[in-house]
C-alpha positions in Angstrom: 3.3 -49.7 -27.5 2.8 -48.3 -30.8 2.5 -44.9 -29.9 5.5 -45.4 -27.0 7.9 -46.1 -30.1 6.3 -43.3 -32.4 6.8 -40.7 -29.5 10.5 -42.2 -29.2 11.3 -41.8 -32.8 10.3 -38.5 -32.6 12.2 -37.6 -29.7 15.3 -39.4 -31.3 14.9 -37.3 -34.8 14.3 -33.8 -32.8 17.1 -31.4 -33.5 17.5 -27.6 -34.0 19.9 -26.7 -37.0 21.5 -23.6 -37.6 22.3 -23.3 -41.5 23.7 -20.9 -44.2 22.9 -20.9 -47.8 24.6 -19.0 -50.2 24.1 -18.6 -54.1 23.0 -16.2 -56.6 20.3 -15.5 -59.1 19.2 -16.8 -62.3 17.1 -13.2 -63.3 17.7 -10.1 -62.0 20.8 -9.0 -63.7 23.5 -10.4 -61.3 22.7 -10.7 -57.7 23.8 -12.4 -54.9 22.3 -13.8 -52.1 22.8 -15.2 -48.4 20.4 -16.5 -46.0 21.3 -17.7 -42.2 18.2 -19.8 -40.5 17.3 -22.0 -38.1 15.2 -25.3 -38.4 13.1 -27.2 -36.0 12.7 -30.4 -36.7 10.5 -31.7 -34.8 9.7 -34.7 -36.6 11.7 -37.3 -38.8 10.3 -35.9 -41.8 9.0 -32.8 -40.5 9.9 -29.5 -39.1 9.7 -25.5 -39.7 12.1 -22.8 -40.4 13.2 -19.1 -40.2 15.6 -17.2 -42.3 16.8 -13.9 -42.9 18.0 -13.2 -46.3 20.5 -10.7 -47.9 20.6 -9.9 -51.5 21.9 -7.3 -53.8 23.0 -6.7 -57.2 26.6 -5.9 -57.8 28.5 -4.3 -61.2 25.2 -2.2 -62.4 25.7 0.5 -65.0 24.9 4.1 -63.8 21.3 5.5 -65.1 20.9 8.8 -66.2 17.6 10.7 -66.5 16.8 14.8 -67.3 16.4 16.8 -64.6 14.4 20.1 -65.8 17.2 19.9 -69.1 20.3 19.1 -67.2 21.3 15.4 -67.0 21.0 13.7 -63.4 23.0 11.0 -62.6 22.2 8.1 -60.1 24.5 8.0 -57.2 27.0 5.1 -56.8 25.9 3.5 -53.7 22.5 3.6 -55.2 23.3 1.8 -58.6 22.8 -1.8 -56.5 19.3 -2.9 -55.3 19.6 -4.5 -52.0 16.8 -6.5 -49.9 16.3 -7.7 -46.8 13.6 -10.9 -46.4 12.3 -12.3 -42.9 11.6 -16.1 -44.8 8.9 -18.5 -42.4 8.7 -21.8 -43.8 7.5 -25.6 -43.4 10.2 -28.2 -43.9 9.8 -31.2 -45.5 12.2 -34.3 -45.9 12.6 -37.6 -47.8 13.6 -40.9 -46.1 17.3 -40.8 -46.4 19.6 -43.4 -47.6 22.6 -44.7 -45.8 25.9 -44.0 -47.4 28.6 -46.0 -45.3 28.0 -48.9 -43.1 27.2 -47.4 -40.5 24.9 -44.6 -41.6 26.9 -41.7 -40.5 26.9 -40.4 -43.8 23.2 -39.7 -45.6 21.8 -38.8 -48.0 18.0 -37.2 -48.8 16.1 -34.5 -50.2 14.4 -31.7 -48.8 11.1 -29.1 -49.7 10.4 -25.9 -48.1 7.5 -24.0 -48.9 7.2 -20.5 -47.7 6.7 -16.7 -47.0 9.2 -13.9 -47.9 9.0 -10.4 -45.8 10.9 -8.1 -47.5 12.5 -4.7 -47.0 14.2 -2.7 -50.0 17.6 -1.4 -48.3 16.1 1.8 -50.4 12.8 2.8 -51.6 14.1 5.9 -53.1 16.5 7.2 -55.7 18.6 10.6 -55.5 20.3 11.7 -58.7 23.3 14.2 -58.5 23.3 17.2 -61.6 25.2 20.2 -61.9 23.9 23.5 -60.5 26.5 25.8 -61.9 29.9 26.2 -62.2 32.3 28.3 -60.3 36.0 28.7 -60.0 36.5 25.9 -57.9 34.8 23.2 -60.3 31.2 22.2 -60.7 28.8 22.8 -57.8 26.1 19.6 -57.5 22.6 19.7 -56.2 20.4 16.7 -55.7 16.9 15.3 -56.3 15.5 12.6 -54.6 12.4 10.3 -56.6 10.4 8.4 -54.0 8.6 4.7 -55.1 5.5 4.5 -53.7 3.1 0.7 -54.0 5.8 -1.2 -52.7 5.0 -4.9 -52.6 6.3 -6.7 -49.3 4.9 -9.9 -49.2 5.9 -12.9 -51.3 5.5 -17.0 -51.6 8.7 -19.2 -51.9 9.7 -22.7 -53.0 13.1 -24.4 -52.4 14.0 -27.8 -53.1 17.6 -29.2 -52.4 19.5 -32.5 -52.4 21.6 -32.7 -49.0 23.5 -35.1 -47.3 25.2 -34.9 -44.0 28.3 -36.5 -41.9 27.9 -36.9 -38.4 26.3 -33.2 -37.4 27.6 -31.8 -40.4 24.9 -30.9 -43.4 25.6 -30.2 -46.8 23.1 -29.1 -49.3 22.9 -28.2 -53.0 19.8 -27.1 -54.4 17.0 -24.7 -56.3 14.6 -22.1 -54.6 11.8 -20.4 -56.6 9.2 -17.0 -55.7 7.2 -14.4 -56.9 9.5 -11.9 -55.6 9.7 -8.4 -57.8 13.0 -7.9 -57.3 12.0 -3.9 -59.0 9.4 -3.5 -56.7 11.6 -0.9 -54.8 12.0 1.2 -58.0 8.8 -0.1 -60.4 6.7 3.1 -59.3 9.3 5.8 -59.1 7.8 9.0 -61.1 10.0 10.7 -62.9 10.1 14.8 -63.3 9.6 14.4 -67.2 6.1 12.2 -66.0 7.0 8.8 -67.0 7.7 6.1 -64.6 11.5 4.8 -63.9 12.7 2.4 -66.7 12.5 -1.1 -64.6 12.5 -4.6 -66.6 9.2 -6.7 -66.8 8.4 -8.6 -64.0 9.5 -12.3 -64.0 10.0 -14.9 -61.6 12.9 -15.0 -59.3 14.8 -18.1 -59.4 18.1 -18.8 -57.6 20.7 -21.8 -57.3 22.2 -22.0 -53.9 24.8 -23.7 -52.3 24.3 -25.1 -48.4 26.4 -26.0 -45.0 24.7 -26.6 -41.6 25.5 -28.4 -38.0 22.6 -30.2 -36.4 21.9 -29.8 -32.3 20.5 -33.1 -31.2 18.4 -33.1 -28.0 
C-alpha cells in the first residue's frame, strides 16, 4: 500500500512546464539575458530541465586599436558580445506552503544546479581604418583578429522564490556560474603583439525575473 500511494503522489505531482526567465547581469558591463526551458518534473520535489539562453551586452563604447600606424576602429554591430547557452539541469523544490484556503495559490523555493554550453554569436573582431582618400571621401579596408582557446563549457547555480495560481508560475530569483563572459575576445592577438584589452575574469552573477504555465498529466 505504501508504495501504491507513493507511485500516486508521483503521478499526481508529474507535469511538464514551459517557462521564461528574463533579467540582467550583475558583472559584465550591462547585459541582458533571456532564457526559455522546459521542466520535467517528475517528482514532487524533483525533476530536470533544459534551457536555451540569450545574452548580450548593449550601450558599449567603440574600441580602437593601431593598425600598422593608422587607427582601426571596431565595427558597430561588433561593439556588443552576444552568447548563446544550451543549459541541462537538475531541479530541486521545497515543500510549498498554501496561500489561500484552498491551496490554489503556493508558495516554495526552488534550486537548479547545472551545465552551460555556450556559443559566442562571434569569435572574431574586424576593425574598419582608412586606406586612402580619394575625391569621393575616405576609402575603408578591414582586418579581421580571430580568438582562439575559446572556453565552452561552464557550471551553473540558480536559486529562486516562486509561487504559482492555478497553472500559472511566478518566480523571482538569483543564478550564479563560472561563465567568462570575455572568453570570445580574451585571446584575440593583436597586430602590435599584445592580446585584446578584456577585463579580469570574475564570476557571472545575474538577477532574473520568472513566468511559467504548468501541463499536468
Amino acid at each position: 500500500m505504501s508504495v501504491v500511494a507513493t507511485a500516486s503522489a508521483q503521478k499526481e505531482a508529474s507535469a511538464f512546464e514551459a517557462k521564461l526567465y528574463g533579467g540582467i547581469y550583475i558583472e559584465n558591463d550591462q547585459a541582458w539575458t533571456l532564457e526559455p526551458s522546459v521542466a520535467w518534473h517528475f517528482h514532487k520535489y524533483f525533476g530536470v530541465a533544459f534551457g536555451v539562453e540569450l545574452t548580450s551586452q548593449y550601450n558599449q563604447s567603440s574600441r580602437f586599436i593601431d593598425i600598422n600606424g593608422v587607427e582601426g576602429r571596431l565595427e558597430d554591430n561588433e561593439r556588443n558580445i552576444g552568447w548563446m547557452a544550451f543549459k541541462p539541469s537538475f531541479v530541486f523544490k521545497s515543500p510549498s506552503i498554501r496561500l489561500d484556503k484552498d491551496g490554489d495559490i503556493r508558495l516554495w523555493f526552488q534550486a537548479e544546479p547545472g551545465v552551460s554550453l555556450a556559443c559566442p554569436f562571434r569569435n572574431s573582431l574586424t576593425f574598419r581604418y582608412p586606406s586612402y582618400d580619394d575625391k569621393f571621401g575616405k576609402v575603408w579596408s578591414y582586418k579581421r583578429l580571430q580568438n582562439d582557446d575559446l572556453r565552452w563549457f561552464y557550471f551553473f547555480g540558480r536559486v529562486s522564490a516562486n509561487f504559482s495560481i492555478g497553472n500559472l508560475t511566478l518566480g523571482v530569483g538569483y543564478s550564479i556560474s563560472d561563465f567568462d563572459y570575455y572568453s570570445c575576445r580574451r585571446h584575440v592577438m593583436l597586430p602590435s603583439g599584445g592580446r585584446f584589452s578584456v577585463p579580469a575574469r570574475s564570476v557571472s552573477q545575474t538577477v532574473f525575473l520568472s513566468a511559467g504555465w504548468r501541463f499536468r498529466n
